[in-house]
C-alpha positions as CSV (number, residue, x, y, z in Angstrom):
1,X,45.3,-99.9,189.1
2,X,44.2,-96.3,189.5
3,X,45.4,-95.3,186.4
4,X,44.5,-98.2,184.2
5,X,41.0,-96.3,183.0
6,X,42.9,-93.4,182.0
7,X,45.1,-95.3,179.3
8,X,42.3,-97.6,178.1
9,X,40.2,-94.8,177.7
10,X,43.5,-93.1,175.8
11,X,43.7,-96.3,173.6
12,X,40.0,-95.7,172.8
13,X,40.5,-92.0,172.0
14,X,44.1,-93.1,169.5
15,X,41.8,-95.6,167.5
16,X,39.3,-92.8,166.8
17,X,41.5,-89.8,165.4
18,X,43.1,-92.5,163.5
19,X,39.9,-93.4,161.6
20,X,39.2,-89.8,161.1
21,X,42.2,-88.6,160.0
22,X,41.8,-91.5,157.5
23,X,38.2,-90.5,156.8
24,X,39.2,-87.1,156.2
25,X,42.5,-88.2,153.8
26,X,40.6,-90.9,152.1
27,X,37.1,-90.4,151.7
28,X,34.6,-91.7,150.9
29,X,36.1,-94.8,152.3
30,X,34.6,-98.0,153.7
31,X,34.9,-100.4,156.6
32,X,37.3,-102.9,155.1
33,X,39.2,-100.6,153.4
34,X,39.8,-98.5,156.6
35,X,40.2,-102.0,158.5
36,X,43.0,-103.0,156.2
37,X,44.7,-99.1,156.4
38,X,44.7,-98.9,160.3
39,X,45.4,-102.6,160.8
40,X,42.6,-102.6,162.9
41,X,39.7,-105.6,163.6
42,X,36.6,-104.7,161.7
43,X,34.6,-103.9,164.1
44,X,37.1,-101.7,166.0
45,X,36.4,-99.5,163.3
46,X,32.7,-100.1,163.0
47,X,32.5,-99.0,166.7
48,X,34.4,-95.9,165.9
49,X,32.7,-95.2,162.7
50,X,29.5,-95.0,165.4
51,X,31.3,-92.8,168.2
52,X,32.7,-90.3,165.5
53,X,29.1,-90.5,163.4
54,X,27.3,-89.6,167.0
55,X,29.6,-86.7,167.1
56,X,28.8,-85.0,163.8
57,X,32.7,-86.0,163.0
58,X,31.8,-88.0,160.4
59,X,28.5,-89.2,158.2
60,X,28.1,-92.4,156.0
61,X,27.4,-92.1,152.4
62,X,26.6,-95.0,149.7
63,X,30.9,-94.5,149.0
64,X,31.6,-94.9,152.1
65,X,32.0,-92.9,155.5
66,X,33.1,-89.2,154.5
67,X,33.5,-86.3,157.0
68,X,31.1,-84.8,158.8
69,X,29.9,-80.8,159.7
70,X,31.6,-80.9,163.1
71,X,35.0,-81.4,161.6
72,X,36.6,-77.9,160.9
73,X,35.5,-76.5,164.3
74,X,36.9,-80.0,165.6
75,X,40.3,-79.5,164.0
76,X,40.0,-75.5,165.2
77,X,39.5,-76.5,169.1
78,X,42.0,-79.6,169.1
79,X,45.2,-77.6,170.6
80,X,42.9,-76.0,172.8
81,X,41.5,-79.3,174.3
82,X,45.1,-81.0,174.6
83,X,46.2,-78.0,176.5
84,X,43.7,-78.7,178.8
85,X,44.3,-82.0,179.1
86,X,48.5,-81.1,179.9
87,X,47.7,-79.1,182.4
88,X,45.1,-81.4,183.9
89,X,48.0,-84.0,183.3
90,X,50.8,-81.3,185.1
91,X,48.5,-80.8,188.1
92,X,48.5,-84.7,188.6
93,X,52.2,-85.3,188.1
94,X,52.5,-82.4,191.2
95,X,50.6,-84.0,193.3
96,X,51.8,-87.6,192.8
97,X,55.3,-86.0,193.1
98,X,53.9,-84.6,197.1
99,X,52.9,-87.8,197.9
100,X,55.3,-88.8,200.8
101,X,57.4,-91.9,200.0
């Protein structure tokens, strides 16, 4: 389906604010401990302990991962970004709504 990218790719971007906002509430704070909070599979959160730690979001320390440098201007830009993305979402919904049944 045409739109089957856009919600894995949601699912994807869920499972990485999750494990931030528990990096940021928690830290420092380790793989199975932040497996066993998000109920996620080990190396769900391994992989997003590597997207988020290739985005300056967060850094590993000998605790456990902790946040990173990027994460205040993150937090600053975030309504900024979802707007975007609702208006890129809006502009969609129009058209599909045009589309003659």
């Amino acid at each position: 389906m045409l739109l089957e990218h856009i919600g894995t790719e949601l699912d994807l971007t869920e499972r990485h604010f999750l494990v931030l906002k528990k990096v940021i509430e928690e830290a420092p704070i380790g793989i199975l401990k932040l497996a066993e909070v998000t109920g996620m599979q080990n190396h769900k959160v391994r992989y997003s302990l590597r997207v988020l730690e290739q985005a300056n979001l967060i850094k590993p320390s000998a605790q456990g991962a902790v946040p990173g440098e990027a994460v205040p201007k993150f937090l600053e830009e975030l309504e900024g970004e979802f707007e975007k993305i609702n208006e890129k979402l809006a502009r969609i919904r129009e058209i599909g709504a045009s589309i003659p049944r």
